[in-house]
N, C-alpha and C positions, 0 to 999 in steps of 0.2 A: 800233750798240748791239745789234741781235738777233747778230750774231758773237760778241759778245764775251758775250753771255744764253747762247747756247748752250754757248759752253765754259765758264763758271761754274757750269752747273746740271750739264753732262756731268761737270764735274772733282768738286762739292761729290758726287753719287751715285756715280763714282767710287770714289773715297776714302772715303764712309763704309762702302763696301759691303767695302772692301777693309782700313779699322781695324775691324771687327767680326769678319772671318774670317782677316784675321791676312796678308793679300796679294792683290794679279791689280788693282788698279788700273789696269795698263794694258787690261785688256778693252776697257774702252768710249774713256779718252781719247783711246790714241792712233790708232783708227779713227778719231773725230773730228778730231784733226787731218789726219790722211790726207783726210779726205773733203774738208776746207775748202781744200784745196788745196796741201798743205805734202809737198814732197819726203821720202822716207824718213828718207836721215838729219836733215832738220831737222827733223824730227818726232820723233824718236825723242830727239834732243838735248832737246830743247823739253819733252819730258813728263816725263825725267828729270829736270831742274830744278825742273820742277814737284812733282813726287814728291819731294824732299826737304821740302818743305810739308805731305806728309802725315807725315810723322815728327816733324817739329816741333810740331804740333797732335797730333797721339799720345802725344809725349814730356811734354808741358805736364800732359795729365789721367794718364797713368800714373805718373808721377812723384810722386805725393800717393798712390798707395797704397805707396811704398816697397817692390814687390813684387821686384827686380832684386839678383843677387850683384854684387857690381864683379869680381869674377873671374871668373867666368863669364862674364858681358858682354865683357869685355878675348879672353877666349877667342876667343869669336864673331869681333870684332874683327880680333883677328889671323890667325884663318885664313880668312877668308871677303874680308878686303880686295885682300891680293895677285891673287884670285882676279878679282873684280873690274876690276881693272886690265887683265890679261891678255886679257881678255871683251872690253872697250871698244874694248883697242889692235886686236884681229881683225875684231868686228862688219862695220865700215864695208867691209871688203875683201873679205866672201865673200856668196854667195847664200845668203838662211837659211831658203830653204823645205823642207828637211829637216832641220833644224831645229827647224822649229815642228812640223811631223810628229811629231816624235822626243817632243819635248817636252809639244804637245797629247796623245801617247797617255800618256805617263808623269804626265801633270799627271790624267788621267783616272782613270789606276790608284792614285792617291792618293787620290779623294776614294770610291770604290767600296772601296777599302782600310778605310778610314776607317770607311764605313757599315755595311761587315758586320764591322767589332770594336765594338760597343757601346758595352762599357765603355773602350774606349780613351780617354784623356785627362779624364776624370773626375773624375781626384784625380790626385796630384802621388804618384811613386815614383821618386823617385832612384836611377838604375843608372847601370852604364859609367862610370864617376868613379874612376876607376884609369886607370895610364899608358897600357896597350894599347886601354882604353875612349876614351882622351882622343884618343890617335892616328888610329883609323880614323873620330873621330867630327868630326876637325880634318880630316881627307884630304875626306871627302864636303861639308863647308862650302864647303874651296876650291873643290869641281866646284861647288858649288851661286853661290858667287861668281861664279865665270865664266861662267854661266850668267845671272847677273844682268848683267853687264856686256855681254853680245853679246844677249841678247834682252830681248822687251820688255816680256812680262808673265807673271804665274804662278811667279817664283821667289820670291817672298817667302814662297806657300802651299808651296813644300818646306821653307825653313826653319823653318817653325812645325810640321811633320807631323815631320820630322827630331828635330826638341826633344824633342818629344810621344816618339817611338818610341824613338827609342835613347836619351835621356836622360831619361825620365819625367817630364818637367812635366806638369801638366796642362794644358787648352786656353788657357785664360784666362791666363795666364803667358806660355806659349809664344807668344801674339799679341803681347804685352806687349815681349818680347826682339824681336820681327821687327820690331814696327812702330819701335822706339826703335833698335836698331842695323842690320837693312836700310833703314828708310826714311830713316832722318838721314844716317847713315855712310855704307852703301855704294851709295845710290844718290846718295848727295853726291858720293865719290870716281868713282863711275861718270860723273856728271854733268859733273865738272871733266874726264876724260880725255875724255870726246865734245865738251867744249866746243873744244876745240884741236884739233879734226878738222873739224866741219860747223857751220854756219851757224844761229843761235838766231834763233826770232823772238820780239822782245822784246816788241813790242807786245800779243802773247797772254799775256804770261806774268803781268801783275797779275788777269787773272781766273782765270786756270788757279789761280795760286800763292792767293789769297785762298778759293776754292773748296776746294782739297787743302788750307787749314787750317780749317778751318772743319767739312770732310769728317771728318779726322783727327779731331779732338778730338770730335764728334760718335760717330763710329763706335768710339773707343776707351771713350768712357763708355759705348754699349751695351754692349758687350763685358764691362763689369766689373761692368755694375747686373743682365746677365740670368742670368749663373752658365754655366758650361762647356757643358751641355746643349746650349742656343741656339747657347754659341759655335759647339759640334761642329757643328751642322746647317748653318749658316753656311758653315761651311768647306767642309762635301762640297758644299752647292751650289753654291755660286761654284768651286770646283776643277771641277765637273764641267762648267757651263759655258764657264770660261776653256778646260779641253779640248777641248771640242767646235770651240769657235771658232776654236781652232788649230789641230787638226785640219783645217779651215774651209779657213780661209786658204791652209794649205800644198798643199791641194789646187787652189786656182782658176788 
């Protein structure tokens, strides 16, 4: 019972922290599994399944504001899945301590990005919405997919900064898109291609998965009750953290 308290309360803060900023989930889970004694990759399998629990509790409360294009979604969709794929099928074969290096500093320069534009993401300014805007904004999805499928936490906060920058959503939106199509989608399709590789522990996963919904839909109704403001702040902190911690890691 205290195991299974721990990864419910670890996954339920998790996940809200990470439906209010719009990604980084894995910060805290999946050290927690590591730490309870669970191999890399069936840890990293294990959290991802879980992580599609926070999309589904995201999807449930964002859904009721009818905030989402279907074309645009289907965009996402299509260029960030493949990506995905490619990330899951490499993971399990390479060392990803440079890596997370790479990533904790880029995951860093994003939320320090963030804090010294202001008014960034504040209101919604639709740009790039032409063919050559659609293209190079499809190419960085897919890096961003594969990125989601070979590591373990922190891409969801580039696809909401992504939205935000080169296609002008504003925060609240852009949380909106990550959490409904990274968290359901592509860490569902990331989830299924790590499942045919490593080893799931099942027995953790009704607290994980009850917890990442629960997180989910909690941290998505912040998200929509406090106005972009909060979101923005939200976001550079947890970006800044999840960097640091990658950073962290990649160094021990």
């Amino acid at each position: 019972m205290i195991e299974h308290s721990i990864l419910f309360l670890a996954s339920l803060l998790a996940n809200t922290l990470s439906a209010l900023a719009g990604g980084g989930a894995g910060l805290l889970q999946l050290p927690i599994l590591l730490f309870l004694g669970l191999g890399f990759s069936s840890a990293l399998v294990t959290h991802k399944i879980a992580s599609v629990a926070l999309g589904v509790g995201a999807t449930v409360r964002h859904l009721k504001e009818n905030r989402l294009q279907r074309g645009f979604a289907l965009f996402i969709l299509a260029c960030g899945l493949p990506g995905v794929v490619c990330g899951a099928l490499i993971i399990l074969k390479f060392d990803d301590q440079v890596s997370k290096l790479a990533l904790g500093v880029l995951t860093t320069g994003l939320g320090l990005y963030s804090a010294f534009k202001k008014e960034l993401g504040h209101t919604a300014n639709p740009q790039h919405r032409t063919l050559p805007g659609y293209l190079v904004g499809g190419c960085i999805l897919f890096i961003i997919g594969t990125l989601n499928g070979s590591l373990t936490s922190g891409t969801g906060l580039f696809v909401t900064l992504w939205l935000v920058r080169w296609f002008g959503l504003d925060y609240k939106t852009a949380v909106a898109y990550t959490l409904i199509l990274v968290g359901l989608f592509w860490n569902g399709f990331g989830a299924l291609t790590l499942a045919l590789q490593a080893p799931i522990r099942w027995d953790w996963l009704p607290a994980l998965v009850l917890g990442s919904l629960v997180g989910g839909y909690a941290g998505a109704h912040l998200s929509i009750i406090k106005g972009n403001q909060w979101v923005k702040r939200a976001f550079e902190l947890l970006t800044l953290v999840v960097g640091v911690k990658l950073i962290g890691d990649s160094l021990l």
